[in-house]
N, C-alpha and C positions, 0 to 999 in steps of 0.2 A: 504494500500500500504506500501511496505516496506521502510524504512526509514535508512536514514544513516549518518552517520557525513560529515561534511562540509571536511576532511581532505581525506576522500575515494572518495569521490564526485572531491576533484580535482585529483586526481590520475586518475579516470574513464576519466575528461575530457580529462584529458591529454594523452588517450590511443586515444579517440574519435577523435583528435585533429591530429593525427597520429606522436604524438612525438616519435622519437628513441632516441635522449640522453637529457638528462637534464643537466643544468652543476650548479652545485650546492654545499653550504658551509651550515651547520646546523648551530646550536644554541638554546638555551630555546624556542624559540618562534615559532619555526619550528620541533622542533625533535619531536612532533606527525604524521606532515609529513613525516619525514625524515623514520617516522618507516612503516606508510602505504606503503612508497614507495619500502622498502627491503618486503617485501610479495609478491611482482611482480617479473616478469621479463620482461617484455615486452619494458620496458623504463630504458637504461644504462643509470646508473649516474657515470660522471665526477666527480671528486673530485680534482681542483685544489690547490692551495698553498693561493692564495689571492682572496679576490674576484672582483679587477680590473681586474685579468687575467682572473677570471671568465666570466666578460660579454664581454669582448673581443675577447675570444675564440666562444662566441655564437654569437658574430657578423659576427665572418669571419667565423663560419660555415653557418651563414644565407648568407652571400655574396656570398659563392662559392656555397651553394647547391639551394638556390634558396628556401626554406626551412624556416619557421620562426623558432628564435634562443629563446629557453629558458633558462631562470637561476632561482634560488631559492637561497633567503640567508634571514639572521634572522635580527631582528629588531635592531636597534639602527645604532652602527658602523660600524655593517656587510649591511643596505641599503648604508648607508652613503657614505662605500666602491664604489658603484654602479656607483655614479656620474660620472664621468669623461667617463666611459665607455657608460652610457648613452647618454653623450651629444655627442661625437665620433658619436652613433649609428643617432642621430638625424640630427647632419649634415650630413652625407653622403645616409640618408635614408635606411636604416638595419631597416626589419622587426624582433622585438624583443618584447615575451614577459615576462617579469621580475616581479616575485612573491615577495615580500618581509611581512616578521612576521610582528606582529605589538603586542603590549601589549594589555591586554581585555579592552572592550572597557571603563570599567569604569577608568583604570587607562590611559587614552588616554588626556593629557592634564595636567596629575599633575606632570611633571617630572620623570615619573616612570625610573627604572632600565633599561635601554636600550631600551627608549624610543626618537622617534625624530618624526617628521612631513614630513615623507619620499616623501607623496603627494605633500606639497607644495614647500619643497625645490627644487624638479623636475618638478615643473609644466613649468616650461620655456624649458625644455630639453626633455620634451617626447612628443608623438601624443594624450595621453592620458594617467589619472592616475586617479584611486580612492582609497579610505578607504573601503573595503567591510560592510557596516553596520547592514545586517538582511541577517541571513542566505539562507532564499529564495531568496534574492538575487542571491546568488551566480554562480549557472551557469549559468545565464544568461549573469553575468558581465564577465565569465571567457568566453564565447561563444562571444562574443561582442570584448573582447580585441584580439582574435585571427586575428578575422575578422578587424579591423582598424589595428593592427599591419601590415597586407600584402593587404591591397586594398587603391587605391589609390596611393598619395606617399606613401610608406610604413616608418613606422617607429618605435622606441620602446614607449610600454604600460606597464603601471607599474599599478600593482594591490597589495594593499597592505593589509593584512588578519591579521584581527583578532586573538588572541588567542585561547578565548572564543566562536568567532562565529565560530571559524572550528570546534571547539568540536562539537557544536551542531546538534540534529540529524534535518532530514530537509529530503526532496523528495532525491530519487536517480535518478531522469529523470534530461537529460542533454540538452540542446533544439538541436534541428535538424537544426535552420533554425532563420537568425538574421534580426531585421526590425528597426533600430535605427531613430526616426524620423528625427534627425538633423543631420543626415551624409548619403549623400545618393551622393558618386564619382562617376563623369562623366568621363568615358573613350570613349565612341564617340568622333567620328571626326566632328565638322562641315564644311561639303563640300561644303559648298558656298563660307569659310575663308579659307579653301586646296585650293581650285581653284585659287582663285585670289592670295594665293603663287605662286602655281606653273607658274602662267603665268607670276607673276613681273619675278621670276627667267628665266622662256625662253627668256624674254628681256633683262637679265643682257651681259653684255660686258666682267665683273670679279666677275661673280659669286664664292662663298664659302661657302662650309659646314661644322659647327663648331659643332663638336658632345660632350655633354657633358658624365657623367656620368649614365642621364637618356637613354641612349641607351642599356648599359650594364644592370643596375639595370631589366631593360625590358624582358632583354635578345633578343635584335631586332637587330644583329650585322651582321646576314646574307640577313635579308630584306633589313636595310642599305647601306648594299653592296651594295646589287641589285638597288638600286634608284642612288645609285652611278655610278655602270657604266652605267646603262642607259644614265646618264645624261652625265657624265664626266665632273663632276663639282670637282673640287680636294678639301680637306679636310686637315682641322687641330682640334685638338681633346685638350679639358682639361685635366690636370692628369689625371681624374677619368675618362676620356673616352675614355683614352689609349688602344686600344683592339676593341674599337667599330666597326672600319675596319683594315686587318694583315699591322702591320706594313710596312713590306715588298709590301704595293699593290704600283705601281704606280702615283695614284692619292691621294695617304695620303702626307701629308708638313712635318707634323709634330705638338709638342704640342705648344701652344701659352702664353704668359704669362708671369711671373717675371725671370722665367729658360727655357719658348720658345725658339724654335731653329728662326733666324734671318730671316729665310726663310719666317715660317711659323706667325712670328708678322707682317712683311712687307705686308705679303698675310693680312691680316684683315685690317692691316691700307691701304691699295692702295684696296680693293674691292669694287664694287658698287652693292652689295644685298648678305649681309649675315642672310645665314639661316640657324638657332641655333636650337638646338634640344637636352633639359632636361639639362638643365645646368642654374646656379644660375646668371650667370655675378658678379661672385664674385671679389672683388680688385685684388686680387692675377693675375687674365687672364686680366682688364680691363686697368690697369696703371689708369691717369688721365681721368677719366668719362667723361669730355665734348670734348677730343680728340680720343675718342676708335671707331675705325671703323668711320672715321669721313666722308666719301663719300657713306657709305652704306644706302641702306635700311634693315631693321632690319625684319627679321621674326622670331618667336620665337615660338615653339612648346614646351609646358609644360604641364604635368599633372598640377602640383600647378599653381593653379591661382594667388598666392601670390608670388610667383616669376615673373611673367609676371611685366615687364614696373617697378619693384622696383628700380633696378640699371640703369639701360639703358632704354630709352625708342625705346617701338618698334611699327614697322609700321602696322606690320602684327600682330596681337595676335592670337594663336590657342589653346586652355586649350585640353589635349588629352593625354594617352597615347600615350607612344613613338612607341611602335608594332602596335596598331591599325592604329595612323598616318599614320607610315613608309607602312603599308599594303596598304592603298589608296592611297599613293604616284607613290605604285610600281604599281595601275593601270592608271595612268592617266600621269606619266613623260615623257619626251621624250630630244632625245639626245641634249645639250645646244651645241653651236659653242666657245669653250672655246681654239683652237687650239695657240689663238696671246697668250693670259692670264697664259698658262700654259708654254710656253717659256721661258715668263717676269720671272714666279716663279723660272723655273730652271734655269732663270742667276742668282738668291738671293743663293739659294742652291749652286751654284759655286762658287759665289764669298765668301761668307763667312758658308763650312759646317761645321756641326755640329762635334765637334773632340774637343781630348784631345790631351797634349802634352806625349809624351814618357819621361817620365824623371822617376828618381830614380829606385834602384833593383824593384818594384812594384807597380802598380798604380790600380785606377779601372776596366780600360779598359778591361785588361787583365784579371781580374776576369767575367766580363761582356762578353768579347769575349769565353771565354770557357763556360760561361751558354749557351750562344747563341748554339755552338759548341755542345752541349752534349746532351740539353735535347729541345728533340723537343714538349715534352709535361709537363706541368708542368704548378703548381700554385706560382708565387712569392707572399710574402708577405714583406711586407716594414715595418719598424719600421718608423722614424722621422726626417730629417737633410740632409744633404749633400748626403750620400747614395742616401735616397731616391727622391731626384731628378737628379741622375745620372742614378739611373735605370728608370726610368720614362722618361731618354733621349737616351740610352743606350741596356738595355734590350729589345730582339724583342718579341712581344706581336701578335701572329699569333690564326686561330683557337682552336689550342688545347692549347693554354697556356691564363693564365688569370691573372691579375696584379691588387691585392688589398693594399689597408693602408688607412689609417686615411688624408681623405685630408682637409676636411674644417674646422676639429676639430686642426689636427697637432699633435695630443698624442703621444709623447714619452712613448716609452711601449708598443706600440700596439704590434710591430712586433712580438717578441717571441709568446706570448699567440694567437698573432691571424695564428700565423704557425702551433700552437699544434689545433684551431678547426677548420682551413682548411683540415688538415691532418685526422682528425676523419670525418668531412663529404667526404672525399674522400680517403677511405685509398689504390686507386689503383692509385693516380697519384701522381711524386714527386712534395713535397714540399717544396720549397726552401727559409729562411727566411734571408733578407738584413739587417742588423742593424749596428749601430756607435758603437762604446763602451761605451758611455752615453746612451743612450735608453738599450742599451741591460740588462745595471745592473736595471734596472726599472723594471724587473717583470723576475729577473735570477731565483729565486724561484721556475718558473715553469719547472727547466728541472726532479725536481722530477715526477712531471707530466706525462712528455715526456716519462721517462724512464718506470714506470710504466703502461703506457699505451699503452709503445712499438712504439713507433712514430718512422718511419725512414728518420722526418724531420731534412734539412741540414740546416745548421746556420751560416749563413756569417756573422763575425764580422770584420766589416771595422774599425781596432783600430790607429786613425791619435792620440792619446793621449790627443783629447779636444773635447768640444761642438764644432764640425764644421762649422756650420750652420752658427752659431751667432760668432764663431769667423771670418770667410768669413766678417761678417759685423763689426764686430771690424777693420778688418786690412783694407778695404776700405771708411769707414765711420769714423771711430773712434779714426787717428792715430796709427795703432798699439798696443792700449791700449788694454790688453788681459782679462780683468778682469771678473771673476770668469767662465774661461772657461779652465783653465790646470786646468784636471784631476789628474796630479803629484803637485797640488799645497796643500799647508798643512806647518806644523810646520817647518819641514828644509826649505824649499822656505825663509819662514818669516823670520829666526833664520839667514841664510846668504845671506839674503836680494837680492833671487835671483840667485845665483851663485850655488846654489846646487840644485837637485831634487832627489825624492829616487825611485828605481825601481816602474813600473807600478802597481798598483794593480786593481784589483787584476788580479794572474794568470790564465788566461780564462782556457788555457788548463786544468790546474790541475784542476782547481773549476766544468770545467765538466765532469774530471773522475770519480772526488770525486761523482758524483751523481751516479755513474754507469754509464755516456755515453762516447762519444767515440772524442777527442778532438784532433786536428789538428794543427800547426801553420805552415804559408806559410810568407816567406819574402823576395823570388825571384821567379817572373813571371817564370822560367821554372817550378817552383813547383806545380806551378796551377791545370794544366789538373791531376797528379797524386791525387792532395791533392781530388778532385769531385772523378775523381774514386773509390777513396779507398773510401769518406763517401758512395757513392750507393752501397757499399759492404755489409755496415752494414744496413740489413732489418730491422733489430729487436729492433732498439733506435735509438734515436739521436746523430749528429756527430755536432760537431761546431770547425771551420773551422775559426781561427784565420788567418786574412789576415793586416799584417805591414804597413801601409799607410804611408806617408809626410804628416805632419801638414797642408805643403803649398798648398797641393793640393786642388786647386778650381771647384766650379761650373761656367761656363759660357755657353752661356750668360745669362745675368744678366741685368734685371731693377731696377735701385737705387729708393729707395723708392720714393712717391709721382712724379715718373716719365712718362712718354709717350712707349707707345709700340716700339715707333722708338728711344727710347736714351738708347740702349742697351751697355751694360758694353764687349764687345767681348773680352778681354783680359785683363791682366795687368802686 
């Protein structure tokens, strides 16, 4: 039989596997791959700037295509690079699988030249990682990581290759068909534990459905509906499950949480049977544990059994896929009497809605109200901060628009890189990236990227002149004390102790001409709608779209740390 090296063998898996891009950085330890792979065509390789924008961009191509997200990069500080974007991918559950070199095996332990322990440093942040050690190994392990990358919760696997072993020649059969003894994901429903849901819920008085991220991840956002209005049980959703049902439906509250609208925390705290669906009960939605949803019964539908009763304890346990649930639901629900419950809600929504103030030549709204306005279809992507929990309260999240970022991780940086591999797995819808002016210089590198790739993603920079986010919590927590949040802070600040600052830097506009893209700045709301037209003008690259914010401008509402879903911050 004919035989062949462990470096053709992963390129073969990888046609097998049905990858279209790869997003990838060489190095010594890889460029025998890097050379198998220019002999093909079949698998486009990315060639980002970093390789945090690297796994990032293959996340939010796994997010939006539903697709698992590959990357490849060389051993040492090119795995090392990997981290951040790994743990990103682990919290939010992004099927990723990520290749990284490794030195031969003999020098694996002595300090070699761009050598690290790529396995173990990530073993706390992926679903899975190994060392490949014998070249027959090898596609079984690469056949094996596909399959736990997207079954189950999905999440990234890190496979970390040899030098020596990829040289080597070895079978060129790639398995058909994977049987791992110790992983075998239960997506059945147990309909004895649906049942006796569904019937606490037809006896609730203030029923609530609280959708996380695991509805999206499912892609279960139309079944959902359907259980929804059968039921007509109204719905508040996490970040990440922003989109589960169109913002716009009547029965959606809104999101719940640290930046919850008041509506929709009153609705969890005052319900008597909330049923959660793929979400973590993470601090951020929960406030103080022993006061969250404190009248309810708890049902909780999760793939991961390990999130089940971790944070919260629930009454109901269901370990399921969120589709298959949502499928048996939608045969066996029927309409709840929710008519008193959903008045209550929308006197909360009246008495205190969701809104910002109008002040200054510009604010976000007005950036927010023209995305609304313009693109009825469209991928937002979020970078980290104040933005993105404006668009997460702000931006309408309907069928055809879909609303990713970094939620349980928080990475600064995501946005940019992860607008440039939304944008390649969907190069027919716009894509629109929301970022601070601190996240955005985190990974600006990549508009080389962008331009060569032809990306006609647009690039909102919300530039207030500081970390927003954590200044919001300096000026309410902290006395006003600003400390290392201007962005204009440096040598003149120090030198007249305050009384001076020097122009912004850097100049967004200029810095993304300078790449060849196409750059923007707006600092009066009438400019708004012209500034989006003109970027949809340009097909062909990227447009970034500097937008002048006030410092002062807040997020609300607002839960002060270690607080209750009800001691919400409404204004100040």
């Amino acid at each position: 039989m004919k035989q062949i090296s462990g470096n053709k063998l992963l390129v073969k898996a990888l046609k097998e596997e049905g990858v279209e891009y790869l997003f990838g950085y060489p190095g010594a330890c890889t460029i025998d791959i890097s050379d198998e792979l220019y002999k093909q065509d079949d698998i486009t390789i990315i060639l980002p700037r970093h390789e945090q924008a690297l796994v990032h961009a293959a996340d939010a191509y796994a997010r939006t295509t539903g697709k698992v997200g590959v990357c490849l990069v060389t051993s040492g500080p090119g795995a090392t690079n990997l981290v951040t974007g790994l743990a990103t991918a682990n919290y939010d559950s992004v099927p990723l699988v990520c290749f990284t070199g490794q030195v031969a095996r003999n020098l694996i332990g002595n300090d070699a030249f761009q050598e690290v322990d790529i396995v173990g440093i990530t073993r706390s942040i992926t679903k899975y990682g190994v060392t490949v050690r014998r070249r027959e190994d090898l596609g079984r392990i690469i056949k094996e990581a596909f399959y736990i990358a997207s079954t189950g919760r999905p999440g990234p696997v890190l496979i970390d290759l040899p030098k020596d072993v990829m040289a080597e020649l070895g079978s060129a059969e790639y398995p058909k068909s994977v049987n791992i003894r110790g992983y075998k994901p239960n997506t059945n429903v147990h309909i004895g534990q649906l049942k006796r849901a569904i019937k606490t819920l037809n006896k609730a008085k203030k029923p609530l459905f609280l959708a996380g991220g695991g509805v999206n991840i499912a892609r279960a956002n139309q079944l959902f509906r359907q259980v929804v209005e059968k039921t007509n049980v109204p719905v508040v959703t996490t970040v990440m499950g922003r989109g589960a049902i169109p913002t716009d439906h009547p029965l959606f509250i809104g999101n719940l949480g640290m930046h919850g609208s008041y509506a929709a925390n009153m609705a969890v705290s005052n319900c008597d049977v909330l049923f959660s669906i793929g979400t973590r009960f993470n601090d951020r939605i929960t406030g103080k544990l022993h006061e969250f949803a404190p009248n309810a019964q708890i049902i909780h539908i999760d793939i991961d059994t390990a999130s089940i009763s971790r944070n919260i304890h629930v009454d109901i346990p269901i370990v399921a896929d969120a589709k298959e649930a949502l499928e048996k639901m939608n045969e066996y629900v029927e309409n709840c009497t929710t008519k008193k419950w959903l008045n209550e809600i929308q006197d909360w929504k009246e008495e205190h809605p969701l809104t910002m103030r109008q002040g200054a030549p510009l604010g976000p709204l007005d950036v927010f109200g023209e995305i609304n306005r313009q693109f009825d279809t469209a991928i937002i992507v979020t970078d980290v901060g104040q933005h993105q929990m404006l668009t997460s309260q702000y931006v309408e999240i309907t069928e055809k628009k879909q609303l990713i970022m970094s939620g349980g991780l928080g990475t600064m940086g995501y946005g940019f890189p992860g607008g440039i591999g939304a944008q390649i797995g969907n190069p027919d819808k716009p894509v629109i990236v929301i970022s601070g002016d601190g996240g955005m210089q985190m990974n600006i590198q990549e508009f080389a990227t962008a331009v060569l790739e032809e990306l006609p993603v647009i690039i909102c920079v919300f530039n207030n002149e500081y970390l927003g986010m954590v200044r919001q919590w300096q000026k309410l927590f902290y006395g006003k004390r600003y400390s290392m949040t201007n962005l204009k802070y440096g040598a003149l600040y120090r030198r007249s102790e305050g009384q001076e600052m020097p122009a912004y830097t850097p100049d967004f506009v200029k810095l993304a001409e300078s790449y060849g893209a196409k750059g923007i700045r707006v600092m009066n709301r009438e400019d708004v709608p012209a500034a989006f037209e003109e970027a949809r003008k340009n097909t062909k690259g990227p447009t970034l779209i500097e937008f002048i914010i006030d410092p002062e401008e807040m997020v609300y509402p607002m839960i002060k740390p270690g607080g209750t879903l009800e001691d919400m911050i409404l204004d100040c």
